[in-house]
C-alpha positions in Angstrom: 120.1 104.0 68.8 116.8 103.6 67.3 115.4 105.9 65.4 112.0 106.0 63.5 112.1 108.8 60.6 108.6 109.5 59.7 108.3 110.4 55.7 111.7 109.7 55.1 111.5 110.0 51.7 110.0 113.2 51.3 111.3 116.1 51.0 114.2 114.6 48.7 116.9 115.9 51.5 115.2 113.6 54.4 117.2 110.6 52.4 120.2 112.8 53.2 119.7 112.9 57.2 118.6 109.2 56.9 121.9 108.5 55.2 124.0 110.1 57.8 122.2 108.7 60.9 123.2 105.1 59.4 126.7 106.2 58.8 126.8 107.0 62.5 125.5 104.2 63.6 122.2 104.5 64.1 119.1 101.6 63.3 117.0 104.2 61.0 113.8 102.5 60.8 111.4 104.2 57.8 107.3 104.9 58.3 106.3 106.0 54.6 103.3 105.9 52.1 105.8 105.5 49.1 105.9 101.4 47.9 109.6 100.6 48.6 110.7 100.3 45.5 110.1 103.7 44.4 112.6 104.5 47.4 116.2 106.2 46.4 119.3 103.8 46.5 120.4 105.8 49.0 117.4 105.8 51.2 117.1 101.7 51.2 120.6 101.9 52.0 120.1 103.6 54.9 117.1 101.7 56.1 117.1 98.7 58.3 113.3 98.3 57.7 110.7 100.6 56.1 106.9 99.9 57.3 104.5 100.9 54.4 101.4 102.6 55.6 98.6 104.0 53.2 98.1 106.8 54.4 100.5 109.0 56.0 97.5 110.8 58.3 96.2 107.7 59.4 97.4 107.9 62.9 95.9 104.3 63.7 98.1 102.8 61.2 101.7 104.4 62.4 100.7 103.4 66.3 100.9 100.1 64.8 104.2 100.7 62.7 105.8 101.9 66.2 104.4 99.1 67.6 105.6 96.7 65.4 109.2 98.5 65.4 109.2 98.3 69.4 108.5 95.0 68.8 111.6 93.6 66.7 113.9 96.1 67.8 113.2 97.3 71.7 112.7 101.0 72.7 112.6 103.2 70.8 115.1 106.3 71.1 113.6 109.2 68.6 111.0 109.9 66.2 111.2 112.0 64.3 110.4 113.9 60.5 112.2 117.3 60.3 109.3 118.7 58.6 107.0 121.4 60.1 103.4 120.0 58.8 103.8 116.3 61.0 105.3 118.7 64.0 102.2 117.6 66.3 101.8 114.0 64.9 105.5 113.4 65.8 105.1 114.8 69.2 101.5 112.9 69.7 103.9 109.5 69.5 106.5 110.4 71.3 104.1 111.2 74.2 102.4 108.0 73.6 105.4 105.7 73.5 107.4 108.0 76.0 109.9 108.5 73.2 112.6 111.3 74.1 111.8 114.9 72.7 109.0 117.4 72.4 105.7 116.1 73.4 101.8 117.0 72.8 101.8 119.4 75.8 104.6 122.2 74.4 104.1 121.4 70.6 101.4 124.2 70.2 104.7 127.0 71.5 106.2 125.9 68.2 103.6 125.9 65.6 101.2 128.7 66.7 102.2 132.1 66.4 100.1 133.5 68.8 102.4 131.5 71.4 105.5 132.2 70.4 105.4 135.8 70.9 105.2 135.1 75.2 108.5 133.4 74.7 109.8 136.3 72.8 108.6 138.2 75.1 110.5 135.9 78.2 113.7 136.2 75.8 113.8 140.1 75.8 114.1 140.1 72.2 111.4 143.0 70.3 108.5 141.1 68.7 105.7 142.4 66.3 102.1 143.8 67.5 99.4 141.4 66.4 96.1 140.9 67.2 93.9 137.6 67.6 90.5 139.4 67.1 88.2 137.6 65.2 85.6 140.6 63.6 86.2 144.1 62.8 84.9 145.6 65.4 87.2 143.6 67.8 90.4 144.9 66.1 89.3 148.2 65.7 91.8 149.4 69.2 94.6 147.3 67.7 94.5 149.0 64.2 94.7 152.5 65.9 97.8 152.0 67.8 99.4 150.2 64.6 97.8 151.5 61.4 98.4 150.0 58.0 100.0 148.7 56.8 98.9 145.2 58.2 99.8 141.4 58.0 97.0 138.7 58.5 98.4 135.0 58.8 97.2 131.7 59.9 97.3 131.5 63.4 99.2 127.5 62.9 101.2 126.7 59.9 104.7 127.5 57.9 105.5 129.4 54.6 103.4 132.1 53.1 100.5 130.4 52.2 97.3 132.5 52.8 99.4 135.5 54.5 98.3 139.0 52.8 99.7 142.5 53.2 96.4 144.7 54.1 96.8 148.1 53.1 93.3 149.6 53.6 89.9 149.5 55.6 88.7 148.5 52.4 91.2 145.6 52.5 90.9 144.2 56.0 86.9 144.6 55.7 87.0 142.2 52.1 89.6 140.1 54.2 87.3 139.8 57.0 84.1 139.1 54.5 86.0 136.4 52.8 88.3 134.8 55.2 87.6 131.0 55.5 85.8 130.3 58.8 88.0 127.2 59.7 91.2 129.2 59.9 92.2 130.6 63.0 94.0 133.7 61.8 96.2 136.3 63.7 97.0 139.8 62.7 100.4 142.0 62.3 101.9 144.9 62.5 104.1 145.1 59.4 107.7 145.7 59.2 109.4 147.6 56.7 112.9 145.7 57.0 115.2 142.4 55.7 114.7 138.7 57.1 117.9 137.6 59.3 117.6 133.6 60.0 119.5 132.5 62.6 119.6 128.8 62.0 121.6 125.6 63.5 122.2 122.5 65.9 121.6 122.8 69.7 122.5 119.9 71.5 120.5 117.9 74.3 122.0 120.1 77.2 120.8 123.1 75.2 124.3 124.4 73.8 124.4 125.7 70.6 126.6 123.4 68.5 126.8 125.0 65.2 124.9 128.4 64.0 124.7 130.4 60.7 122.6 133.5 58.9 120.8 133.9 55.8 119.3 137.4 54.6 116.3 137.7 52.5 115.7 141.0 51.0 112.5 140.2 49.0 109.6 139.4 51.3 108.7 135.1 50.8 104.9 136.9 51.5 105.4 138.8 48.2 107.0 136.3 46.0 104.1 133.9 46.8 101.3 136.4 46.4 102.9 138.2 42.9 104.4 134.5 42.1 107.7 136.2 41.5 111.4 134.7 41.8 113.1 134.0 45.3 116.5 134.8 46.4 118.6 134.7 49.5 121.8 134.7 50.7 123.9 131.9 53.4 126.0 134.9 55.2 129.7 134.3 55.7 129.3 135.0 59.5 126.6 135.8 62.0 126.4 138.9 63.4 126.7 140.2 67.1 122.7 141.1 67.2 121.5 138.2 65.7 123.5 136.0 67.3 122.6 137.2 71.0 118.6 137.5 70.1 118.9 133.9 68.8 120.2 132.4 71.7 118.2 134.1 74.2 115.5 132.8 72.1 116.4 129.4 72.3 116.7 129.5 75.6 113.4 131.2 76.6 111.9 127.7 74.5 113.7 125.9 76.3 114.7 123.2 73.2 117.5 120.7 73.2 118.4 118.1 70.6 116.8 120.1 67.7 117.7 121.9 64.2 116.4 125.0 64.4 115.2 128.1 62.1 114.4 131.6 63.7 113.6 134.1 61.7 114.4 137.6 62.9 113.4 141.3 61.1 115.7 144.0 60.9 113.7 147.1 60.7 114.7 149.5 58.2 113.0 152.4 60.4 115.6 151.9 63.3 117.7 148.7 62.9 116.2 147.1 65.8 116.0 143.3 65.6 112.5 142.1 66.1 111.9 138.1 66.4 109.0 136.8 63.9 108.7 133.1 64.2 110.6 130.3 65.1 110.6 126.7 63.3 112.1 124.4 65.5 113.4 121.7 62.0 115.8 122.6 59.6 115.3 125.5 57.4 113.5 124.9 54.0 114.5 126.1 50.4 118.1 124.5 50.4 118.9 126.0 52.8 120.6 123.3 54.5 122.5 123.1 51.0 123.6 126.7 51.1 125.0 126.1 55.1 127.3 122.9 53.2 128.4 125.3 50.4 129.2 128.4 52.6 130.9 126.5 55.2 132.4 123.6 53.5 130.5 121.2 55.8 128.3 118.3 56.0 125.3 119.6 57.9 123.4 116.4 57.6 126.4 114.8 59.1 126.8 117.4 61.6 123.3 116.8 62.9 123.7 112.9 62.9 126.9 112.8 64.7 124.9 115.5 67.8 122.4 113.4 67.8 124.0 109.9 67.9 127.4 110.8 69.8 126.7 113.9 71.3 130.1 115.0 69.8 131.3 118.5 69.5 131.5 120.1 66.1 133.3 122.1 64.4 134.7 124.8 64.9 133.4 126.3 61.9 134.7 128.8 59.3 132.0 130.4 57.0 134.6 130.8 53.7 131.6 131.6 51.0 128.6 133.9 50.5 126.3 131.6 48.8 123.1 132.7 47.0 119.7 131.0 45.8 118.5 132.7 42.6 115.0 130.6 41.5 113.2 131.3 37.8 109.4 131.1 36.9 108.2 128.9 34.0 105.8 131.9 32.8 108.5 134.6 33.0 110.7 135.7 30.4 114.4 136.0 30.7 117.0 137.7 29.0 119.6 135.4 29.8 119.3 131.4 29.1 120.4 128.6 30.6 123.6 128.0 29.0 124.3 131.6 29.2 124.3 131.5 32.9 126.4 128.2 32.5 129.2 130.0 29.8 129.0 133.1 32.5 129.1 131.9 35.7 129.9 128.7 35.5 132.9 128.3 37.9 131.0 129.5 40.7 127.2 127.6 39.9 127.1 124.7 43.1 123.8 123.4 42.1 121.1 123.5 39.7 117.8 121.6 39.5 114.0 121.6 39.3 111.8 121.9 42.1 109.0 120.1 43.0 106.0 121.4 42.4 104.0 121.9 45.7 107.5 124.4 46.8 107.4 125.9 43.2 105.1 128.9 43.8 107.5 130.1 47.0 111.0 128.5 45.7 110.2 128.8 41.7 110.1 126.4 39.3 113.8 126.1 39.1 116.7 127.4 41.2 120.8 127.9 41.0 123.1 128.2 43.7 126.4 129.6 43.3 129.2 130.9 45.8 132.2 133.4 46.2 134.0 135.0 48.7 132.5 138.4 48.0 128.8 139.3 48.0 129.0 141.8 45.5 129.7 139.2 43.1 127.0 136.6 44.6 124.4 139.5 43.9 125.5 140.4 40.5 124.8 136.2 39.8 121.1 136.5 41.2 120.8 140.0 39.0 122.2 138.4 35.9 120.2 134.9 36.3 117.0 137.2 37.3 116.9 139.8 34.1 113.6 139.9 33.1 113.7 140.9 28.8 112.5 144.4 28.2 
């Protein structure tokens, strides 16, 4: 198999799938904007050849990069990032090279909003009220049936970034006095509930391979607009409800061959499950991290050997809650570092920085730690998270 991975070498965990498609077999071939030499060990190791472009939007110059790799090595059998901004330039080269996977015509039903919701909507699974209205005045019927509060979001695009909570007319009228005229954005009802992920591997006939759950009880919406600390937890199991509206999701989309990320609301109000998005690459924040450390798996390796063999995984067994606790640099905590360390030590997985165009959503910094109950898993994230005073 031949496989192009676009920006292999960002984020860090792309060296990880590269890594794994070698092991399996694969001819990984890198497109990057990074000189070689400031390329992991492991990441040349993988690579049979890595085309240098300068610039990584330059769509000109990574025709010719496919071109040249069609060239020396025959057809080529994927293309593909994993990362949700290079969703449409991925599927642009697949449809101009006929490479397998989703092309130009159905990328738009995973990165616009607005789309998704028919597909909920095909799925049977609850979705949220929004409204595309562009003035006041043209939301005016929307806003009586849902009242505030509201969510206003950009219509295309991933993360929190410029995604408000809008409590008042006052609100939505500075919102719609302000809002920058380039941005196609969509409104929401909000939700008063938790974030259920339903996360995994589906295979290319559509069967899902491998699936697990996280649950995020602090809105990423608020951390990013307070720039507060993040946590989550990987969930020892999936349940019943999130299980059955995630795979009715997937198959209203229709998608094969994919990691996927679906994030679902449970609303506090009434428990119903109510789909919010889907992200058709793997889930961001270590996530794919906190799936290894619950299950004691190799996802990366999982996702290789679907992909190259079309082998079956697992089954399974989710053995560990594991939990993401991040710090802020301008916050001030009661506990330091090597207190965590002396404290929790035996059941810290990983610690390290984070880079910093994730830090204002992920923090500056972030440990992950695991235990078979989740009672202790939360007492980590309260004890790492004490704010003095």
């Amino acid at each position: 198999m031949n496989f192009i991975f676009f920006s292999p070498h960002f984020p860090r965990n792309s060296a990880d799938f590269c890594s794994q498609l070698h092991q399996q077999g694969a001819t990984v071939l890198g497109i990057g904007d990074a000189e070689y030499d400031q390329l992991e060990d492991k990441l040349k190791s993988a690579l049979t050849e890595y085309y240098k472009v300068s610039s990584l939007e330059n769509y000109d110059e990574i025709l010719r990069a496919v071109g040249y790799f069609t060239h020396q090595y025959g057809k080529i059998d994927r293309f593909e990032s994993l990362n949700e901004y290079w969703l449409e330039q991925d599927a642009a080269i697949r449809t101009d090279f006929n490479i397998y996977g989703t092309k130009t015509d159905f990328v738009y039903n995973l990165k616009q909003k607005s789309k998704m919701k028919e597909f909920f909507r095909k799925s049977g699974v609850s979705t949220v009220q929004f409204s595309t209205g562009t003035t006041r005045d043209s939301v005016q019927d929307f806003i009586r049936s849902t009242g505030f509060p509201l969510v206003v979001k950009p219509d295309l695009g991933s993360g929190a970034s410029m995604t408000y909570k809008i409590n008042s007319e006052a609100e939505l009228q500075q919102f719609f006095d302000t809002k920058p005229d380039d941005v196609a954005f969509i409104i929401e009802e909000f939700i008063d509930g938790v974030i259920l992920t339903y996360d995994g591997l589906v295979d290319i006939e559509g069967n899902v391979r491998f699936a697990v759950s996280h649950l995020f009880e602090n809105s990423v919406m608020d951390v990013v607009n307070t720039d507060n600390h993040l946590y989550y937890f990987c969930l020892k199991d999936v349940s019943p409800e999130v299980e059955l509206a995630g795979r009715n999701i997937l198959k209203a989309f229709g998608i094969k061959e994919r990691f996927f990320h679906i994030e679902l609301f449970k609303s506090n109000k009434d428990g119903r499950i109510i789909a919010l998005e889907v992200n058709m690459r793997p889930p961001g924040a270590w996530m794919t991290d906190a799936i290894n450390f619950s299950y004691d798996v190799d996802v990366y390796r999982e996702w290789a050997r679907m992909v190259v063999h079309n082998e079956a995984l697992g089954p399974f067994e989710g053995k560990y809650y594991t939990g993401y606790a991040s710090r802020k640099q301008h916050k001030h905590y009661s506990h330091s570092h090597e207190d965590i360390y002396r404290t929790y030590g035996d059941k810290i997985v990983n610690y390290a920085g984070i880079e910093e165009v994730f830090s204002r959503a992920m923090g500056n910094s972030a440990y992950q730690f695991r235990s078979a109950d989740l009672a202790d898993v939360r007492d980590i994230v309260n004890y790492i998270q004490q704010e003095e005073g």
